[in-house]
Every structure is written in C-alpha cells, then in structure tokens.
mmCIF file of the N, C-alpha and C atoms, coordinates in Angstrom:
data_MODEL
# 
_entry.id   MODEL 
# 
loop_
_atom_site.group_PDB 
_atom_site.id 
_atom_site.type_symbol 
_atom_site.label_atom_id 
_atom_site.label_alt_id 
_atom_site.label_comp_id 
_atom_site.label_asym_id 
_atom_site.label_entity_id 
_atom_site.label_seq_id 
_atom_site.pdbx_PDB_ins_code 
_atom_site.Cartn_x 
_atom_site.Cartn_y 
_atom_site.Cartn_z 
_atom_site.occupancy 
_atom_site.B_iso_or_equiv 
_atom_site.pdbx_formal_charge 
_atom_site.auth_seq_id 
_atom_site.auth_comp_id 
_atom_site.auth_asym_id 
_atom_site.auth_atom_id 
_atom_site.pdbx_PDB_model_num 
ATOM 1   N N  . UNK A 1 1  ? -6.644 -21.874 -8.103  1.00 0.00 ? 1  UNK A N  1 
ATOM 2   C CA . UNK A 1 1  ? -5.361 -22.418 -7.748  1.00 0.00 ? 1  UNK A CA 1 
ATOM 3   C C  . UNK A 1 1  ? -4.793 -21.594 -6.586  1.00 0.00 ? 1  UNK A C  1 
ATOM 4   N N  . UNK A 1 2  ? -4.493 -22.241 -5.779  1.00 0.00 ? 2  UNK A N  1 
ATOM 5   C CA . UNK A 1 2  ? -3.610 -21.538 -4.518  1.00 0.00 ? 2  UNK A CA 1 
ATOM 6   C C  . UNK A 1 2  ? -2.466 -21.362 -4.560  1.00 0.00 ? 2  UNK A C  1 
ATOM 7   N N  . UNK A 1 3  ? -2.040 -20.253 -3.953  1.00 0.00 ? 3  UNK A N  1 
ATOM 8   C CA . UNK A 1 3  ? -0.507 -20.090 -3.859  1.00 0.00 ? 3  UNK A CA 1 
ATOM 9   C C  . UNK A 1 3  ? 0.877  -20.856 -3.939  1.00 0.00 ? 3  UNK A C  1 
ATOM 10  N N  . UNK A 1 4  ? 0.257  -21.980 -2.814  1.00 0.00 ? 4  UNK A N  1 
ATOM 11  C CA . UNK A 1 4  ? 1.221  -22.709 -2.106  1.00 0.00 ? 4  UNK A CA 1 
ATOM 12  C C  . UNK A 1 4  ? 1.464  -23.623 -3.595  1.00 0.00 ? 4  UNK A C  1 
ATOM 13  N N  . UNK A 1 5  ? 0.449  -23.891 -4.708  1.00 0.00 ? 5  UNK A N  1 
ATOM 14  C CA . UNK A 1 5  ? 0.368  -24.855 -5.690  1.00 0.00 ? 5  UNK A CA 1 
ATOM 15  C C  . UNK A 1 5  ? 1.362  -24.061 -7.262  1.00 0.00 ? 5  UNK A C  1 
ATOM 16  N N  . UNK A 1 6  ? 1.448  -22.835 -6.754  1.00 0.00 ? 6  UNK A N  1 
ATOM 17  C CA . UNK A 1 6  ? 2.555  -22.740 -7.818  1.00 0.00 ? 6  UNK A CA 1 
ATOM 18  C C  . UNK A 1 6  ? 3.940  -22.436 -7.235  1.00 0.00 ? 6  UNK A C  1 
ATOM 19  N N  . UNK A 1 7  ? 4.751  -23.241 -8.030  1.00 0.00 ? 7  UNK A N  1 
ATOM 20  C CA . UNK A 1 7  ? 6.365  -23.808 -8.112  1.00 0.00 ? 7  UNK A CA 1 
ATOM 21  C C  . UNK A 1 7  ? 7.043  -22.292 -7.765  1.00 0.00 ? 7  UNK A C  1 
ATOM 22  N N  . UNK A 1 8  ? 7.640  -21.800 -6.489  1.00 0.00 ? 8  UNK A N  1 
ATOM 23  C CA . UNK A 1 8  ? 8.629  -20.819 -6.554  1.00 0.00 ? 8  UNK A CA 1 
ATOM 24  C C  . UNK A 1 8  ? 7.521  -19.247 -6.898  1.00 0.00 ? 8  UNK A C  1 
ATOM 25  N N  . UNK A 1 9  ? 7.256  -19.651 -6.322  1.00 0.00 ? 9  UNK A N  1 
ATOM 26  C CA . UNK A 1 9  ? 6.118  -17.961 -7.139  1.00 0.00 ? 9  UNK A CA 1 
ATOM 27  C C  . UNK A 1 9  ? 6.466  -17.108 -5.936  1.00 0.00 ? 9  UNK A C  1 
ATOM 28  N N  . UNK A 1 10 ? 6.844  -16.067 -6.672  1.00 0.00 ? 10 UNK A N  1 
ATOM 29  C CA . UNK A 1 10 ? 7.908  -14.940 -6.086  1.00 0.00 ? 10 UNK A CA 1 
ATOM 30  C C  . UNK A 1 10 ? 9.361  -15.298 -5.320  1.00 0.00 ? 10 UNK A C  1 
ATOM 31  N N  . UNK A 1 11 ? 9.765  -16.095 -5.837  1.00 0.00 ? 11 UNK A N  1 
ATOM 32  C CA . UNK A 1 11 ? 11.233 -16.413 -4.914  1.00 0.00 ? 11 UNK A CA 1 
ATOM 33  C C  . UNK A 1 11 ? 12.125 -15.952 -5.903  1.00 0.00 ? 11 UNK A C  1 
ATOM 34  N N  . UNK A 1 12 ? 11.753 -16.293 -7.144  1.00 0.00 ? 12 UNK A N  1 
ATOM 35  C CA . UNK A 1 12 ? 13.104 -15.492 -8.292  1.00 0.00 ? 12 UNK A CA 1 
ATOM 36  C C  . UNK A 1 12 ? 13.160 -13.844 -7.954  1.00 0.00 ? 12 UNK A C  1 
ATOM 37  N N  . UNK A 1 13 ? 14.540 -13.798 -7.717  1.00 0.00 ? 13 UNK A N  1 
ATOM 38  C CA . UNK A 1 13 ? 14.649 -12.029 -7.762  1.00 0.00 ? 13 UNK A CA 1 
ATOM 39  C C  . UNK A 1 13 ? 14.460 -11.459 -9.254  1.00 0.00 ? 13 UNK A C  1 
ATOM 40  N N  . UNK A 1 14 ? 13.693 -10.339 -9.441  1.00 0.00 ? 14 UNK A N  1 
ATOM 41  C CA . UNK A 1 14 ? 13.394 -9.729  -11.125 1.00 0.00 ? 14 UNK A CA 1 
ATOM 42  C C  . UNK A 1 14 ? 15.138 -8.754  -11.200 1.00 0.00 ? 14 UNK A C  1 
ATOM 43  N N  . UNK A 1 15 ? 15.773 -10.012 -11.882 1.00 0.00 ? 15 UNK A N  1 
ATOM 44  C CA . UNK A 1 15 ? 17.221 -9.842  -12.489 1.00 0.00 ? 15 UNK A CA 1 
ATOM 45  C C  . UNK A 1 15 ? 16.781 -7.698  -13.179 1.00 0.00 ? 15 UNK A C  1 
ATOM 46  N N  . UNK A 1 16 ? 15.883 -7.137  -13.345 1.00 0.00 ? 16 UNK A N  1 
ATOM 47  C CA . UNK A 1 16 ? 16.549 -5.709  -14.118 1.00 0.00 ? 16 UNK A CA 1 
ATOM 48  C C  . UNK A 1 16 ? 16.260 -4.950  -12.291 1.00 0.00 ? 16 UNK A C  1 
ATOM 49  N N  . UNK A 1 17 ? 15.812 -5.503  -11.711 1.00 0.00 ? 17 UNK A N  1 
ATOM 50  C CA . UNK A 1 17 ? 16.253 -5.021  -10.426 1.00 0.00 ? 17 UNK A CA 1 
ATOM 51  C C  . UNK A 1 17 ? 17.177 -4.907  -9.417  1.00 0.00 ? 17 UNK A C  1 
ATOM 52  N N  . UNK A 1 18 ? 17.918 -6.314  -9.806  1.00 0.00 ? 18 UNK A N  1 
ATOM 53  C CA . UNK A 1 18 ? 19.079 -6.581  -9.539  1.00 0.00 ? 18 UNK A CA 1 
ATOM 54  C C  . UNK A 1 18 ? 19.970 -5.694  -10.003 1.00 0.00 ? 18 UNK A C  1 
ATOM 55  N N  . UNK A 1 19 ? 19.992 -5.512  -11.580 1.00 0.00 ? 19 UNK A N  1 
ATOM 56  C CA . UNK A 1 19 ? 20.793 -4.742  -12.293 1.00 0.00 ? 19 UNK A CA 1 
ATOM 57  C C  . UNK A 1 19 ? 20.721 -3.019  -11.807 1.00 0.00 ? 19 UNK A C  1 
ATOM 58  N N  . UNK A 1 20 ? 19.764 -2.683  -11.945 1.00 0.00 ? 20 UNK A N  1 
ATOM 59  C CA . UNK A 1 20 ? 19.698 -1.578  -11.477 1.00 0.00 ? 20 UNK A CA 1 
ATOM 60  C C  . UNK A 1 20 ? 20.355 -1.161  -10.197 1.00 0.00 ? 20 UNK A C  1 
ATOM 61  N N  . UNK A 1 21 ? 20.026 -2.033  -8.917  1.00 0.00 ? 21 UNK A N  1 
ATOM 62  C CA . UNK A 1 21 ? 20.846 -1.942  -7.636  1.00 0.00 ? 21 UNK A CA 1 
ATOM 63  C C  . UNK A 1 21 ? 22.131 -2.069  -8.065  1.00 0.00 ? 21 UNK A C  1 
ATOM 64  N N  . UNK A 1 22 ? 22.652 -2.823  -9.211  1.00 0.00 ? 22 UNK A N  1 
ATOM 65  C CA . UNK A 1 22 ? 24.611 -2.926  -8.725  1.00 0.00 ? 22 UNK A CA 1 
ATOM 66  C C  . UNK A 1 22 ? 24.710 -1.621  -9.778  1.00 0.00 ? 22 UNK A C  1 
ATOM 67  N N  . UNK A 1 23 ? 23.915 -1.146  -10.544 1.00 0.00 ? 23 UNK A N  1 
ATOM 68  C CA . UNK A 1 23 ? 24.118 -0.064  -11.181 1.00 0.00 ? 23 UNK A CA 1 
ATOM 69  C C  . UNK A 1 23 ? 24.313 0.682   -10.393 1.00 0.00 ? 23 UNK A C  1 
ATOM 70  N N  . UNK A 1 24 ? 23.396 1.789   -9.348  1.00 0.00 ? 24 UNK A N  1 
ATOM 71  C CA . UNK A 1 24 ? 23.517 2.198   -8.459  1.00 0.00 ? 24 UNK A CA 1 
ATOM 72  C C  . UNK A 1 24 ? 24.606 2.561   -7.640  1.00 0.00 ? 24 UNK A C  1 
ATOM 73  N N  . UNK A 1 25 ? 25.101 1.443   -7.039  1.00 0.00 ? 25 UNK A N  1 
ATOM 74  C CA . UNK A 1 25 ? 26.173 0.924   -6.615  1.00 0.00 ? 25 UNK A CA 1 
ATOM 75  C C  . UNK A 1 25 ? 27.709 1.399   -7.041  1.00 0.00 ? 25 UNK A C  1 
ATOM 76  N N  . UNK A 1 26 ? 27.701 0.803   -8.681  1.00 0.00 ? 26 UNK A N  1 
ATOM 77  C CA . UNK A 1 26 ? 28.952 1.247   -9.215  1.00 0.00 ? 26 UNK A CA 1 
ATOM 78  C C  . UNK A 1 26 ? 28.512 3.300   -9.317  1.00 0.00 ? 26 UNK A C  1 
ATOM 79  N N  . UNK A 1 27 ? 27.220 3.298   -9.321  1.00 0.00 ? 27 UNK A N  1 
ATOM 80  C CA . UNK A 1 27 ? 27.353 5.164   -9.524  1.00 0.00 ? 27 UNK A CA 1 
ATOM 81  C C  . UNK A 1 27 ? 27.904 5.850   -8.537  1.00 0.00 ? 27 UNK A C  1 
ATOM 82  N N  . UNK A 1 28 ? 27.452 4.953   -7.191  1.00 0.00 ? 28 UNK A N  1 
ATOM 83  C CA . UNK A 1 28 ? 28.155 5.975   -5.990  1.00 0.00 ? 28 UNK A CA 1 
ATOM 84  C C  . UNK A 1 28 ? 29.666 5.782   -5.847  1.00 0.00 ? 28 UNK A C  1 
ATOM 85  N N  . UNK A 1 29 ? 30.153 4.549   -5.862  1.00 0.00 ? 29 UNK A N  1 
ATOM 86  C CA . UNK A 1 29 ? 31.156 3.969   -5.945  1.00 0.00 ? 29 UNK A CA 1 
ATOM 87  C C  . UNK A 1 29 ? 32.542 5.141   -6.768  1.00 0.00 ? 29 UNK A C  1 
ATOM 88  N N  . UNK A 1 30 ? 31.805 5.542   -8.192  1.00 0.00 ? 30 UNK A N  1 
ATOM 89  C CA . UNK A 1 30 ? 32.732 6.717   -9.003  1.00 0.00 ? 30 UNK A CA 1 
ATOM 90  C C  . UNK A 1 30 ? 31.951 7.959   -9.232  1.00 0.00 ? 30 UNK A C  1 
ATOM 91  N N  . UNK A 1 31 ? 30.783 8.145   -8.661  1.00 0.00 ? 31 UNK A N  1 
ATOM 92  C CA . UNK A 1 31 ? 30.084 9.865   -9.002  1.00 0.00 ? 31 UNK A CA 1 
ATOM 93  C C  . UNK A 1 31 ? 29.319 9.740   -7.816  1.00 0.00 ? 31 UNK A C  1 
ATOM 94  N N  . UNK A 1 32 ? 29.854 9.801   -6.533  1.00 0.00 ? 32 UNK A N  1 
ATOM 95  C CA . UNK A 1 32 ? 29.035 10.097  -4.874  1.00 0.00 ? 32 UNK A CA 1 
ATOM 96  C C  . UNK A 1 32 ? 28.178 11.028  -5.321  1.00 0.00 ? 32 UNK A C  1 
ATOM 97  N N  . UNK A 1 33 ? 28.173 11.726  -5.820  1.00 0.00 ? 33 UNK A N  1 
ATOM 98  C CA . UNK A 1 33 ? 26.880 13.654  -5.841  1.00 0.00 ? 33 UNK A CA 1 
ATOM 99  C C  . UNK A 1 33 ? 25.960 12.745  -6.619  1.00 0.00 ? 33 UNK A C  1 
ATOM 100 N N  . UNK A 1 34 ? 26.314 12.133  -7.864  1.00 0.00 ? 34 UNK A N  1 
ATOM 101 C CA . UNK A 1 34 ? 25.236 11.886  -9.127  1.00 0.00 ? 34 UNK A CA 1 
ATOM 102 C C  . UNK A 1 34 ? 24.267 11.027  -8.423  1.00 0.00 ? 34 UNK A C  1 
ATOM 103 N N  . UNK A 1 35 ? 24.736 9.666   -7.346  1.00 0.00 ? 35 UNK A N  1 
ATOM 104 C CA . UNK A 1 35 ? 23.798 8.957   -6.890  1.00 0.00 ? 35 UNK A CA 1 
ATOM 105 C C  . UNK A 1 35 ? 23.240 9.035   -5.863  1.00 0.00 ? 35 UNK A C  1 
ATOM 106 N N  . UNK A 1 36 ? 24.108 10.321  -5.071  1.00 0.00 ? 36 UNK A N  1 
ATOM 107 C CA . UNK A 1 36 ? 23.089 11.088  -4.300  1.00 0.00 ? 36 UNK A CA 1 
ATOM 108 C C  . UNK A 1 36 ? 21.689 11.844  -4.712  1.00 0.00 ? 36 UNK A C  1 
ATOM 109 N N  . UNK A 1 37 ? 22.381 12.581  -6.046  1.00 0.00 ? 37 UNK A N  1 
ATOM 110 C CA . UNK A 1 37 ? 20.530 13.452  -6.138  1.00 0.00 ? 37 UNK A CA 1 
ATOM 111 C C  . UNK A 1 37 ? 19.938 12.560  -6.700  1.00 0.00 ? 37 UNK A C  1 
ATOM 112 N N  . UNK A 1 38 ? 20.390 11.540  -7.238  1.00 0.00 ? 38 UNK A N  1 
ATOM 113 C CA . UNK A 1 38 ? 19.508 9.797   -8.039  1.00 0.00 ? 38 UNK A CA 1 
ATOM 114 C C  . UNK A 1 38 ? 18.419 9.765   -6.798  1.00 0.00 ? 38 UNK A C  1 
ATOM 115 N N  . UNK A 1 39 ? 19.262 9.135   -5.909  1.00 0.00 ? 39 UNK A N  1 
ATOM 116 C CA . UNK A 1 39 ? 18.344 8.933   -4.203  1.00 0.00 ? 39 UNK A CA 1 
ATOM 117 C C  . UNK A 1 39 ? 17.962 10.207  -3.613  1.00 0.00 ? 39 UNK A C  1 
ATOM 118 N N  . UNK A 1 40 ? 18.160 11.086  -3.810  1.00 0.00 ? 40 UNK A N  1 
ATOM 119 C CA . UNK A 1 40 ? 17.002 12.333  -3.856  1.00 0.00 ? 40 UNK A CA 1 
ATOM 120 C C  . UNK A 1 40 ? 16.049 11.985  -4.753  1.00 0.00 ? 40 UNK A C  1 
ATOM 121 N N  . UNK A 1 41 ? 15.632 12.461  -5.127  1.00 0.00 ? 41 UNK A N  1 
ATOM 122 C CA . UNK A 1 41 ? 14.862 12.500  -6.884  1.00 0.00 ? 41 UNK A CA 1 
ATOM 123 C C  . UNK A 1 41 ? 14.069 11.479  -6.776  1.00 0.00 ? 41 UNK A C  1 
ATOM 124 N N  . UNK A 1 42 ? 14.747 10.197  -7.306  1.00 0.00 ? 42 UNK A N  1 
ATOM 125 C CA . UNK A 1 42 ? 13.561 8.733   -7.386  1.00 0.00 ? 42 UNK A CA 1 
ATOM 126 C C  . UNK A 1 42 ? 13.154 8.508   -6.145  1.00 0.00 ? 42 UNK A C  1 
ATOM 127 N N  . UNK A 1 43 ? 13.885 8.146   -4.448  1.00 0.00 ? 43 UNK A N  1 
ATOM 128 C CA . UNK A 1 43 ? 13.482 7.501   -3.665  1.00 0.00 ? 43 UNK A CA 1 
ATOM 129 C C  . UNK A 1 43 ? 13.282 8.679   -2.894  1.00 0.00 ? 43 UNK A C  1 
ATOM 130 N N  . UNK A 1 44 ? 13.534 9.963   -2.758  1.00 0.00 ? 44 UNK A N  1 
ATOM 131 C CA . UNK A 1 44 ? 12.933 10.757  -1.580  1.00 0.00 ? 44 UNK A CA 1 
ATOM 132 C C  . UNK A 1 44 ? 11.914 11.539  -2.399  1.00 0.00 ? 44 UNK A C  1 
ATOM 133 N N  . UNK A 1 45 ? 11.572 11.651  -3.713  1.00 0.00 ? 45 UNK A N  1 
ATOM 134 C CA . UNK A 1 45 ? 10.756 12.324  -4.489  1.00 0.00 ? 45 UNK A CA 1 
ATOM 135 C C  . UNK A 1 45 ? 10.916 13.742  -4.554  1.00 0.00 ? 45 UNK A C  1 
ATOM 136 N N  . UNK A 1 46 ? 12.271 14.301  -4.276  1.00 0.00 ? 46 UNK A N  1 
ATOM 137 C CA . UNK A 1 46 ? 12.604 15.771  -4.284  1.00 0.00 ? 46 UNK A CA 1 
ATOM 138 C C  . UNK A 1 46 ? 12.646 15.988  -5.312  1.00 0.00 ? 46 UNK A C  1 
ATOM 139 N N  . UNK A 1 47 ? 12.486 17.709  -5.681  1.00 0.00 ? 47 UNK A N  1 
ATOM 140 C CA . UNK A 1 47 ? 12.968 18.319  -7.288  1.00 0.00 ? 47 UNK A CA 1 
ATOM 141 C C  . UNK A 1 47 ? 13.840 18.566  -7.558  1.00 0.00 ? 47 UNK A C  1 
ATOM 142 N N  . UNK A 1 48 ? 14.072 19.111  -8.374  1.00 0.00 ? 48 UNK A N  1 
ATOM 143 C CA . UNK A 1 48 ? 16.070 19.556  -8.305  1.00 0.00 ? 48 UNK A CA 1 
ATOM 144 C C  . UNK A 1 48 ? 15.816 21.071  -7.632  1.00 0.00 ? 48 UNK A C  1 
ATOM 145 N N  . UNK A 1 49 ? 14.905 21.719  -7.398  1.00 0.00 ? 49 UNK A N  1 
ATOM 146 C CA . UNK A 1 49 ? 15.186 23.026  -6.326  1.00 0.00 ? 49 UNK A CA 1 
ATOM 147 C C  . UNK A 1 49 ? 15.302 22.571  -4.870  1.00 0.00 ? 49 UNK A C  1 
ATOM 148 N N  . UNK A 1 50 ? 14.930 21.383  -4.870  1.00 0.00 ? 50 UNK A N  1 
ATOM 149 C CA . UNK A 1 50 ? 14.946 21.215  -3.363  1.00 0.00 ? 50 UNK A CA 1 
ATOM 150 C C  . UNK A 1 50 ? 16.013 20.698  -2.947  1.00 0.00 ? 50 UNK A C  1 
ATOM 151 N N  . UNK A 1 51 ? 16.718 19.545  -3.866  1.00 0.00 ? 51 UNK A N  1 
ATOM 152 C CA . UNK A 1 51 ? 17.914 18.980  -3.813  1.00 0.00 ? 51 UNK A CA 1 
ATOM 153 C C  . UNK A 1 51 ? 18.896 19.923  -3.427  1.00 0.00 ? 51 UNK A C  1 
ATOM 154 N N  . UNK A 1 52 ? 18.805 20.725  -4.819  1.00 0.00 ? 52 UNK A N  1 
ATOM 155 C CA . UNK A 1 52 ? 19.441 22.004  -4.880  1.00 0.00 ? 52 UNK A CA 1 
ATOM 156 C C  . UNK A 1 52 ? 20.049 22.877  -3.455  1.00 0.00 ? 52 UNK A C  1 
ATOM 157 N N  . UNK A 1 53 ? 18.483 23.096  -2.527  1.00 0.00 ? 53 UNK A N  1 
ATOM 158 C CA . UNK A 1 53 ? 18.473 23.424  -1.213  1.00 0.00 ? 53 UNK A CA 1 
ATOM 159 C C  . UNK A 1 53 ? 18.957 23.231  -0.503  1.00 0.00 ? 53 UNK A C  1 
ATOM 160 N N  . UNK A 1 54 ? 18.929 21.375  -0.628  1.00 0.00 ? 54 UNK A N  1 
ATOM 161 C CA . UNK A 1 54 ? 19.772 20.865  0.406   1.00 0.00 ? 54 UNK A CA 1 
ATOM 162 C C  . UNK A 1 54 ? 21.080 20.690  0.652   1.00 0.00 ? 54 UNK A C  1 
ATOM 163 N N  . UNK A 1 55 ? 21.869 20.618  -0.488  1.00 0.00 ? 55 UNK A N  1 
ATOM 164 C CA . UNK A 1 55 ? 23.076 20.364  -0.993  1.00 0.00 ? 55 UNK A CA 1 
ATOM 165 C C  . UNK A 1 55 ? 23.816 22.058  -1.168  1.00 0.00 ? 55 UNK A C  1 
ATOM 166 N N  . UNK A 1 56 ? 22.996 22.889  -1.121  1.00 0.00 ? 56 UNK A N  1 
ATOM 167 C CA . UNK A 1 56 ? 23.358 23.983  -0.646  1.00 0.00 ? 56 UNK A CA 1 
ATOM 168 C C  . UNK A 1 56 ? 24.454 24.272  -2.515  1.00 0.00 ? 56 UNK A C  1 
ATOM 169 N N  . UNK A 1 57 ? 24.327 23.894  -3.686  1.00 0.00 ? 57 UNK A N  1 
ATOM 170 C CA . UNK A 1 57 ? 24.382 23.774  -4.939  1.00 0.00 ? 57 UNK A CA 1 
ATOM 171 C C  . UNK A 1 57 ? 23.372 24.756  -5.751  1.00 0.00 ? 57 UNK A C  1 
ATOM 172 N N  . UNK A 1 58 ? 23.901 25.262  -6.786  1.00 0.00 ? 58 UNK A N  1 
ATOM 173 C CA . UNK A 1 58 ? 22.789 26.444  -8.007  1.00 0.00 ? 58 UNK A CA 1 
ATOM 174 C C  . UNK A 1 58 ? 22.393 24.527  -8.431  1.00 0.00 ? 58 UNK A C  1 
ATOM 175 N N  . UNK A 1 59 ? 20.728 25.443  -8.664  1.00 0.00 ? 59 UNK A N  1 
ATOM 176 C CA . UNK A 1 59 ? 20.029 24.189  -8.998  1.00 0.00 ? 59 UNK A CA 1 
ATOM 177 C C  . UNK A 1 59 ? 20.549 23.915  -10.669 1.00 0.00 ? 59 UNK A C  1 
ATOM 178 N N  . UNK A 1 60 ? 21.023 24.877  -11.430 1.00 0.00 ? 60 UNK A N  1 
ATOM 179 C CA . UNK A 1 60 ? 21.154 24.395  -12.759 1.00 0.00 ? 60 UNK A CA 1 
ATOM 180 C C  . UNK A 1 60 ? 22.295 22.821  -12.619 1.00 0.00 ? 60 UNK A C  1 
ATOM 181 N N  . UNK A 1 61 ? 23.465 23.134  -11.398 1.00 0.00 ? 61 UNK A N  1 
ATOM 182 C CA . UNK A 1 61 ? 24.125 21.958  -11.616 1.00 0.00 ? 61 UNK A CA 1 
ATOM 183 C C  . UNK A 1 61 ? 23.374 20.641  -10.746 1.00 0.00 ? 61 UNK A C  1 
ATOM 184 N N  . UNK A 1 62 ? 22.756 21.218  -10.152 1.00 0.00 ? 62 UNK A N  1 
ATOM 185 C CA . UNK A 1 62 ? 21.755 19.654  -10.023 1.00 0.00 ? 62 UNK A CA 1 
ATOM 186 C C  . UNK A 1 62 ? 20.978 19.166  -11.253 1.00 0.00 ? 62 UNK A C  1 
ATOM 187 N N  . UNK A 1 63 ? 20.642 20.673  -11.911 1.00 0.00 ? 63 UNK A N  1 
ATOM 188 C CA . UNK A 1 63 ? 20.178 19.569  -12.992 1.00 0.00 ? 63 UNK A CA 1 
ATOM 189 C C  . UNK A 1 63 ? 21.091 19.140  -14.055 1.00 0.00 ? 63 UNK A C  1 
ATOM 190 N N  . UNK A 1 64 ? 21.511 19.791  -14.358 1.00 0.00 ? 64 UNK A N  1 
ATOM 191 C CA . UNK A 1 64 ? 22.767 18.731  -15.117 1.00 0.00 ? 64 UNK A CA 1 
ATOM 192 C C  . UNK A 1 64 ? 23.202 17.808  -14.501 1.00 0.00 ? 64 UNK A C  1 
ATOM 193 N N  . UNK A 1 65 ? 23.613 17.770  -13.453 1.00 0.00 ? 65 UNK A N  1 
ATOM 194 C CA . UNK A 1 65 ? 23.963 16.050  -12.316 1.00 0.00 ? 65 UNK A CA 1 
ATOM 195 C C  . UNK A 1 65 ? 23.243 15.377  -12.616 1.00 0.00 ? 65 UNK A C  1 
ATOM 196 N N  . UNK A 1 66 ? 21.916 15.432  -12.483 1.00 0.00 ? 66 UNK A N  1 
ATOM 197 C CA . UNK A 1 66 ? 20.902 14.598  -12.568 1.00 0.00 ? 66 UNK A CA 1 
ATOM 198 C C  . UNK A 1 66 ? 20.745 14.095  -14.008 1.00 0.00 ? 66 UNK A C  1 
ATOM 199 N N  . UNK A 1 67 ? 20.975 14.759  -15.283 1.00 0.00 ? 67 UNK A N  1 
ATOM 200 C CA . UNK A 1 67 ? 20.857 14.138  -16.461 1.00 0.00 ? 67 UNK A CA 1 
ATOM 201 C C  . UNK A 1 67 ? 21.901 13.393  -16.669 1.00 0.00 ? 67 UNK A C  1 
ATOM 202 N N  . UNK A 1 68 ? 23.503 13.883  -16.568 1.00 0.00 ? 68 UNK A N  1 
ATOM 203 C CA . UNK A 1 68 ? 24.266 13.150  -16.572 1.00 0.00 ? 68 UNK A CA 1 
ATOM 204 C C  . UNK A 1 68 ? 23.975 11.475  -15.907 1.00 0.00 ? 68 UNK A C  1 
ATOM 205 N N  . UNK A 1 69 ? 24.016 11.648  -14.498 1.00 0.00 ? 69 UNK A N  1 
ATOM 206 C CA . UNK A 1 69 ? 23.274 10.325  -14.057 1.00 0.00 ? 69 UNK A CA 1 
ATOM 207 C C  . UNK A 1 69 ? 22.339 9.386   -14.182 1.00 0.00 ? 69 UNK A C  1 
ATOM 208 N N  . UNK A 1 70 ? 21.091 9.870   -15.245 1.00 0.00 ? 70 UNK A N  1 
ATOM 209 C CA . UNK A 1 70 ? 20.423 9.576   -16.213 1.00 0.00 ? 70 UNK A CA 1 
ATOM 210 C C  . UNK A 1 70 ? 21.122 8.672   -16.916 1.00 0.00 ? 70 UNK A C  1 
ATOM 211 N N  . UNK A 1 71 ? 21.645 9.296   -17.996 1.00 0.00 ? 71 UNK A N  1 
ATOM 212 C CA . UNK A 1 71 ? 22.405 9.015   -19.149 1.00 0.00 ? 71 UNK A CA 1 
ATOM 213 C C  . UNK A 1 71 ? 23.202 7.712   -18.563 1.00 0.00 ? 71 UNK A C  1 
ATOM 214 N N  . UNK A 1 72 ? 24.201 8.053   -17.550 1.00 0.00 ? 72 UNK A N  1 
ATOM 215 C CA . UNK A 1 72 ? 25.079 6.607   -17.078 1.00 0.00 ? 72 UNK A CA 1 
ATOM 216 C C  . UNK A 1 72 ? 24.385 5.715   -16.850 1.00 0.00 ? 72 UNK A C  1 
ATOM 217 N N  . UNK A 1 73 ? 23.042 5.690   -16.027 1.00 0.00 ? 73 UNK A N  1 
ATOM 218 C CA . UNK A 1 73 ? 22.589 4.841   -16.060 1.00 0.00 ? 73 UNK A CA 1 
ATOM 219 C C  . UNK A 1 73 ? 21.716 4.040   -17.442 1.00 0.00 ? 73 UNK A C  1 
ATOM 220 N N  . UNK A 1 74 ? 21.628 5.024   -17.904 1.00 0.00 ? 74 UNK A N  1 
ATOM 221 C CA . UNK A 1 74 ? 20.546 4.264   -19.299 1.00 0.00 ? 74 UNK A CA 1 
ATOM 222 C C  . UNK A 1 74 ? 21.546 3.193   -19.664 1.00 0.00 ? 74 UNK A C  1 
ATOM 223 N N  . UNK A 1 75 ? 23.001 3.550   -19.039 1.00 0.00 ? 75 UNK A N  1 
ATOM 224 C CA . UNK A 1 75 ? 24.114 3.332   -20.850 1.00 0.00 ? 75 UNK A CA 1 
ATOM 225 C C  . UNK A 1 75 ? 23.992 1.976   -19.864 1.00 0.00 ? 75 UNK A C  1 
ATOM 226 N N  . UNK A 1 76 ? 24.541 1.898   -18.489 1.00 0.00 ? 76 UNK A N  1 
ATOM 227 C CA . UNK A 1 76 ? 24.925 0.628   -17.990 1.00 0.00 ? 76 UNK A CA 1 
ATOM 228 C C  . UNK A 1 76 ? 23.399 -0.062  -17.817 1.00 0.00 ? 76 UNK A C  1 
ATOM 229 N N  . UNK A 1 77 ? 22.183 0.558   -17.605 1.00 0.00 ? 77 UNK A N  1 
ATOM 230 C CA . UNK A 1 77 ? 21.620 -0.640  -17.911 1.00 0.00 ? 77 UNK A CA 1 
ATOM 231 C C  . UNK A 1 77 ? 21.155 -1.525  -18.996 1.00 0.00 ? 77 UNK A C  1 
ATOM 232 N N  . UNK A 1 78 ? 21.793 -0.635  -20.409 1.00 0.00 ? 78 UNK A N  1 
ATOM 233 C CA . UNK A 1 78 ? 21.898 -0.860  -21.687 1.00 0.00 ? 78 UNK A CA 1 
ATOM 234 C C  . UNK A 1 78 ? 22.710 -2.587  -22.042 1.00 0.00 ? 78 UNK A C  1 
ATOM 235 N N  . UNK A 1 79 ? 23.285 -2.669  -21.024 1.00 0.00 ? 79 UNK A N  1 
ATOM 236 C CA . UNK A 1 79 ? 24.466 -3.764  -21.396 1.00 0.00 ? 79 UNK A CA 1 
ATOM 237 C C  . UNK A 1 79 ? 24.033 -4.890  -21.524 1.00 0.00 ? 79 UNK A C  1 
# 
C-alpha cells in the first residue's frame, strides 16, 4: 500500500505533544529559570554542572530547579 492510499497519514498533530508544548509555555510564562534549564537539559542535552556554568548558579539549585520543573510538569501533563 502506498502512502498517498492512506487517509491523512501524518497530518493529525500527536495531541501529548501538543500538550507538552502549551505546558512548556505556561512554565516559562510563571517559572522563566525552571523552563530555561527544562530547554537546557532536554533540548540542548546539558547537565546540571553545565547549566549550572552557564547561568553562573551553585549547581545544587539547578538541581532542585530542575526537579521542581519535573514535578510541574508531570502534574500538568497529568490533567
């Protein structure tokens, strides 16, 4: 079967991706630092010493940032 022969195949956006982006969104929106080291971490693949580095921050509160931001997100994509 060819591509062109199935109905919409890949045009639906995958809705927990969606979710995740407006998650995101509302994180920077009320915790700017938390979804900053988020986008450190997942999309630039830094550690929390490096974050740490950059942000010129003791890495222990990056890592607590980073769990906290964890956590918010588990909860809102919980909903």
């Amino acid at each position: 079967m060819a591509l062109t022969e199935i109905a919409d195949c890949g045009l639906q956006p995958d809705r927990s991706v969606l979710a995740m982006d407006e998650a995101l969104k509302q994180l920077e929106r009320i915790h700017p630092l938390k979804s900053q080291l988020i986008e450190m971490q997942y999309f630039g693949g830094m550690t929390a010493e490096e974050s740490a580095a950059v942000l010129f921050m003791p890495v222990h509160v990056v890592r607590r940032e980073l769990r906290l931001a964890r956590a918010w997100l588990h909860k809102e994509m919980a909903r």
